[in-house]
N, C-alpha and C positions, 0 to 999 in steps of 0.2 A: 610747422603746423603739427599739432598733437596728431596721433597714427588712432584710428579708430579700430577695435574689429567687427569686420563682417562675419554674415553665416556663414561665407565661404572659406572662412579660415582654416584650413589643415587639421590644424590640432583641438579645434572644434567640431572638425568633421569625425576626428577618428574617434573621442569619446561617443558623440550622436550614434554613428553606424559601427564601430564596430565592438566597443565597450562597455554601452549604458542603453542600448536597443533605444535610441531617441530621448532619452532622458538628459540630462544637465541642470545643475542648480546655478543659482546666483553665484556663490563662493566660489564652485569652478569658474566661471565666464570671468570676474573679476581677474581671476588669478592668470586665466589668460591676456589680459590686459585690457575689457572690457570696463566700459563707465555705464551710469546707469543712465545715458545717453543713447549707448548705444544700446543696453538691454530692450529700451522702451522706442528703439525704433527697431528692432526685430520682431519687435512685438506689435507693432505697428502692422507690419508687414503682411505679420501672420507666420513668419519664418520661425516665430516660438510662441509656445502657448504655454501661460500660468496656469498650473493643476493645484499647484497647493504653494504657501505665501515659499516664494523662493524655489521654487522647482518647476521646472519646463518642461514641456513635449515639442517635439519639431512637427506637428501638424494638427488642423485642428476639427479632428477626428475624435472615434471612438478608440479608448488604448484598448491595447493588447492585453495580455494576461500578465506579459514579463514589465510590459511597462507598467502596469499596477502593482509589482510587486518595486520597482525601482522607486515609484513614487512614494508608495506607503513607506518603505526605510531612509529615502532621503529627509521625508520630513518626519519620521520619528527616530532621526542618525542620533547617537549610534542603536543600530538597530540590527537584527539581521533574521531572512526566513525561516520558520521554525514548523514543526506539526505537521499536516498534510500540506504547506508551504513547500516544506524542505523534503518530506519521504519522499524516498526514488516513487516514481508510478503514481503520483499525488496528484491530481489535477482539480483542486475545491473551488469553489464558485466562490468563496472569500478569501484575502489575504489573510497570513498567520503570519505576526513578527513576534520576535523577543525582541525585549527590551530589559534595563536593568532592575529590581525589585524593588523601587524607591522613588518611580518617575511618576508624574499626574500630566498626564497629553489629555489632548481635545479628541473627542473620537472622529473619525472619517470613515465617513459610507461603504462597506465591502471590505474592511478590514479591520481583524481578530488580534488584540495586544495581548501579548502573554507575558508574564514576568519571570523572571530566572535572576539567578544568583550567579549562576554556571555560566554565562559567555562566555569569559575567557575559555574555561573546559573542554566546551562542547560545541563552537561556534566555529567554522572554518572561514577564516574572516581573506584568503585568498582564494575562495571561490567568487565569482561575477554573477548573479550577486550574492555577496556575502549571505550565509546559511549553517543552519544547524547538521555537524556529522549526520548521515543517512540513517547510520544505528540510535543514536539517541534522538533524531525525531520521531524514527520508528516505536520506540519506549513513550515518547508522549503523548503518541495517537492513541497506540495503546491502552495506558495509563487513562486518559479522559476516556473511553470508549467503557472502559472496567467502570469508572466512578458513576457514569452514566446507566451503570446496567446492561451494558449493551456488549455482552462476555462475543456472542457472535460477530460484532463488529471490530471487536479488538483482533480479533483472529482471523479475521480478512484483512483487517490491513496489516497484518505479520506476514499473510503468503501472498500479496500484492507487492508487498517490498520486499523478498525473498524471489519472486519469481524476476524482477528485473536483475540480478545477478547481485545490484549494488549492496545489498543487503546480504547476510549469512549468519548462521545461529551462532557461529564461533565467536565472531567478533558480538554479537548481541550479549551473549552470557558476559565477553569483558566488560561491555557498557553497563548494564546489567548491576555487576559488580561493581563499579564505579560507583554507584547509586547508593547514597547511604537508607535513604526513604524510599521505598517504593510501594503502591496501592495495589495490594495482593499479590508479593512476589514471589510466593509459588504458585499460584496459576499465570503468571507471565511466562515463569522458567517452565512449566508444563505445558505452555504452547510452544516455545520456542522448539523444546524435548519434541513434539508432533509434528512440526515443522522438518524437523530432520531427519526426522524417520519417515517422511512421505505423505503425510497427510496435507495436500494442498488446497485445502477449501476448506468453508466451515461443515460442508455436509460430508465429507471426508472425515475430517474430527469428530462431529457425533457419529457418526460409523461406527471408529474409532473405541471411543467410550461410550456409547450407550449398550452397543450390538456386542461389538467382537470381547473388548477389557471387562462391561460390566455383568457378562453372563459368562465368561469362561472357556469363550470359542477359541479354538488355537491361533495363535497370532502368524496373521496372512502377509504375504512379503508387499511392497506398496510401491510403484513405479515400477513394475516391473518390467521391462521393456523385452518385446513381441516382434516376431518378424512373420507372420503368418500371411499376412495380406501380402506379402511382398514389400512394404514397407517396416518403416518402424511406427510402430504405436506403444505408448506406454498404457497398461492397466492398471485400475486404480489400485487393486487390492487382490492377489493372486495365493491360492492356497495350495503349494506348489504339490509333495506328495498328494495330495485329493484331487487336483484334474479340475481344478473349479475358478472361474474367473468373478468375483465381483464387479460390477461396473455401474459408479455413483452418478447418477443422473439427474443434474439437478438445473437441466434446462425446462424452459415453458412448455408449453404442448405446439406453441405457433412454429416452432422451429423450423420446420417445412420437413417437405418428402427428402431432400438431397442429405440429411442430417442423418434422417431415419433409416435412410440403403446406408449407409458408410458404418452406424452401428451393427448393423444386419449385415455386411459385410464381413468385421471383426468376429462378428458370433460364430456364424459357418466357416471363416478358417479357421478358428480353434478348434472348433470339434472338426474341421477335415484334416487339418493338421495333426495335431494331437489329443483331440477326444475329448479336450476341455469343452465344459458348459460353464455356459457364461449367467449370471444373475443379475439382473438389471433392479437395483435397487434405487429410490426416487425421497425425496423430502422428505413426503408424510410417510412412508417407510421408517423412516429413520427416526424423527422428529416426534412421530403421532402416535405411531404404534412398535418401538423398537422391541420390546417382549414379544409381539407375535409376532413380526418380522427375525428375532433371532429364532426362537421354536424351528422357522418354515426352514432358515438358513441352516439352521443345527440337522433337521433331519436332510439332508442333500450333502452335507459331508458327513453323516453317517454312513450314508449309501454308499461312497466315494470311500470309504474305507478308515472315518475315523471313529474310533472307540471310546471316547470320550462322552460327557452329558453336560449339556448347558445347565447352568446353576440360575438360581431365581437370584434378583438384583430388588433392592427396596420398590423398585416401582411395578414390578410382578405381580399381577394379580388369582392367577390362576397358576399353578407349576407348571415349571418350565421344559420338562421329560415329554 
């Protein structure tokens, strides 16, 4: 008698759980030694559910996030995760595949086709599932984020994938270079540059450049890591000889009381510790009125002891002394 397979075959169990998060196509099950017999009585059953022509789920539910990511590349193979898909810390409410620069697919619901030349390149085809290196998805969020207009966006998702480890500016500048085209690649490599030097937010970077680089204020050390509470905390932006703490603030108002002691905390041990004052600078600080927020910040390290004058920057409207 010809041997059928069931669900409960082994080596159909180990791609479902522990390989393809419940996923499997037609071509695997055949090559297991399945008939399309047997496919359409597990199908019967409800032991597999067709998601797209040739590919299955083992329940017949709502998928998961990894199963919509298995699905969308089995039926656009060869395929693989790419963009906010692939960046470490990504979590998008749509798929993002690449595919080759030449293909015409049918679209499907909740997933974003991208085209590249660079699979081979860029494509780590022995990760589960197959996905684009960390560093150059990182470059194409990027990249779209800049074409978009959207310079602040692009620089949250450089220190969203920098803050998960998997990402690092070192290897970004080799990707970077790799790149024969890139869509303004000196303000890439000049986030990346702020990135390394401590600036982990976007309200960090216009600090950065609007306040401290574009008026001439001494450049403040950033992460500087504090032990006055008794813990470690790092501060965002520390002007060490002046005794002066920056701290970029760029939560809501609803944050509750328990937010508001633990910053009120850090304050009072610097100055009981070491006599630092601390300056709570906020958004629209930064963003709304960064000339009269430098002026207020220039004269408190004047007091603190530095002898320098803030310079007026193009968007100065009144002098900056």
């Amino acid at each position: 008698m010809p041997r059928h397979l069931d669900f409960s075959h082994p080596e159909l169990q180990i791609i479902l759980r522990r390989e393809q998060d419940g996923v499997v196509t037609r071509a695997q099950l055949l090559e297991l030694g399945a008939t399309d017999h047997d496919i359409a009585r597990m199908t019967r059953r409800r032991e597999l559910r067709a998601v797209e022509p040739g590919v299955y789920v083992d329940h017949t539910g709502a998928l998961t996030r990894r199963q919509r990511e298995w699905v969308a590349l089995f039926a656009y193979a060869p395929a693989a995760l790419s963009h906010e898909s692939a960046m470490p810390g990504g979590e998008p409410r749509v798929v993002h595949v690449c595919v080759g620069p030449d293909r015409t697919l049918r679209p499907i619901a909740g997933v974003v086709v991208h085209r590249s030349a660079h699979l081979a390149s860029r494509v780590d085809w022995r990760r589960r599932p197959p996905r684009t290196t960390p560093h150059h998805a990182t470059l194409d969020v990027m990249e779209d984020r800049i074409r978009a207009d959207d310079v602040p966006g692009a620089y949250a998702a450089l220190t969203q994938a920098c803050f998960t480890r998997e990402v690092v500016p070192r290897l970004l500048r080799t990707a970077l270079a790799e790149r024969a085209r890139v869509t303004r690649r000196a303000l890439v490599a000049g986030m990346i540059d702020d990135v390394e030097q401590g600036a982990n937010s976007v309200l960090e970077r216009g600090y950065l450049h609007l306040v401290e680089r574009a008026h001439g204020l001494p450049a403040g050390r950033r992460q500087r890591t504090s032990h006055a509470t008794g813990r470690r905390t790092d501060q965002d932006v520390r002007y060490e000889d002046l005794g002066v703490v920056i701290e970029l603030d760029g939560r809501a108002y609803h944050d509750g009381s328990r937010a508001r002691d633990a910053d009120a905390r850090r304050d009072l041990a610097e100055a009981a510790s070491n006599d630092a004052i601390t300056l709570r600078v906020t958004y629209g600080l930064v963003f709304g009125e960064p000339c009269r927020t430098t002026r207020w910040v220039a004269r408190v390290l004047q007091r603190r002891g530095w002898s320098g004058e803030p310079r007026c920057c193009p968007r100065c409207a009144d002098p900056c002394a």
